[in-house]
N, C-alpha and C positions, 0 to 999 in steps of 0.2 A: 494551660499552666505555663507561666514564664518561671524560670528558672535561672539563676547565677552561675556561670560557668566561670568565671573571672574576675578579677578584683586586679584593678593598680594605684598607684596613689603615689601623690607628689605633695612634697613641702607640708604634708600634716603631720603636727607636732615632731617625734623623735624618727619618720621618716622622710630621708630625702627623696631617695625613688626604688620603689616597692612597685615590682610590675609582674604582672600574671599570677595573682597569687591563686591556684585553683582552688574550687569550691564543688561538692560532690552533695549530693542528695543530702547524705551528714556529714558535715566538715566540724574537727573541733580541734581548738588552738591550745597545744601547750606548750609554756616554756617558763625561763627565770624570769621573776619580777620585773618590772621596769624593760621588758623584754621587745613590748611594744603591742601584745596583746588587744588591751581597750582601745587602742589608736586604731585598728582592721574594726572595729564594735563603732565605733567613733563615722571612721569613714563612710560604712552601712547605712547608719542613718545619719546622715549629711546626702548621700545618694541616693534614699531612699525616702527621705523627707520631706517637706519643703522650708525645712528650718536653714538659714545663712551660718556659714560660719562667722567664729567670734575671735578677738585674735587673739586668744586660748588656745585657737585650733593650728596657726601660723609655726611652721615651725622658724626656729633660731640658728642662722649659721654658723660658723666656727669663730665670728665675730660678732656676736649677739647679736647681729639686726635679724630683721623681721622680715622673710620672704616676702615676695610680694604677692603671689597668688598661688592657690594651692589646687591642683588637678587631680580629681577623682574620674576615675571612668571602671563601669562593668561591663562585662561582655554576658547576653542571656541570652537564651537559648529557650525556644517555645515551642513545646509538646503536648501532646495530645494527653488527656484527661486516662485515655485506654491504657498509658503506659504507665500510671501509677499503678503501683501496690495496691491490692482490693482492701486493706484496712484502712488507706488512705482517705478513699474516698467517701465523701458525704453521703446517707443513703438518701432514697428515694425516697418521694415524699407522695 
């Protein structure tokens, strides 16, 4: 089992640099609106995809131009199947 221990991200949409955001077995994001929430959902799958960003995803500097490249990276972390939770796992067949 690979797992996501970390999350950072550059120049996507309303983040400029967001680094080390941790991620735990259940990680869940709350906060106000427009808060940036869907942009961490966003970067996920961009990272986990194989979809391209669109320059939707760009974000806009304090002069409206359009970054030029947007850097996502995770850090994961690969464990053994023994260390899930017994509900987790698939039974036997």
């Amino acid at each position: 089992i690979m797992l996501l221990k970390s999350l950072s991200i550059k120049n996507l949409k309303c983040h400029e640099n967001l680094i080390d955001v941790p991620f735990h077995p259940l990680t869940v994001f709350i906060g106000e609106n427009d808060a940036g929430k869907t942009c961490i959902a966003d970067a996920l799958e961009l990272l986990l995809h194989s979809d391209n960003a669109t320059e939707q995803h760009f974000r806009k500097n304090g002069e409206g131009c359009v970054e030029e490249k947007i850097v996502i990276s995770g850090v994961f972390e690969i464990q053994n199947n023994d260390n899930l939770p017994e509900d987790w796992l698939c039974p036997e067949k």
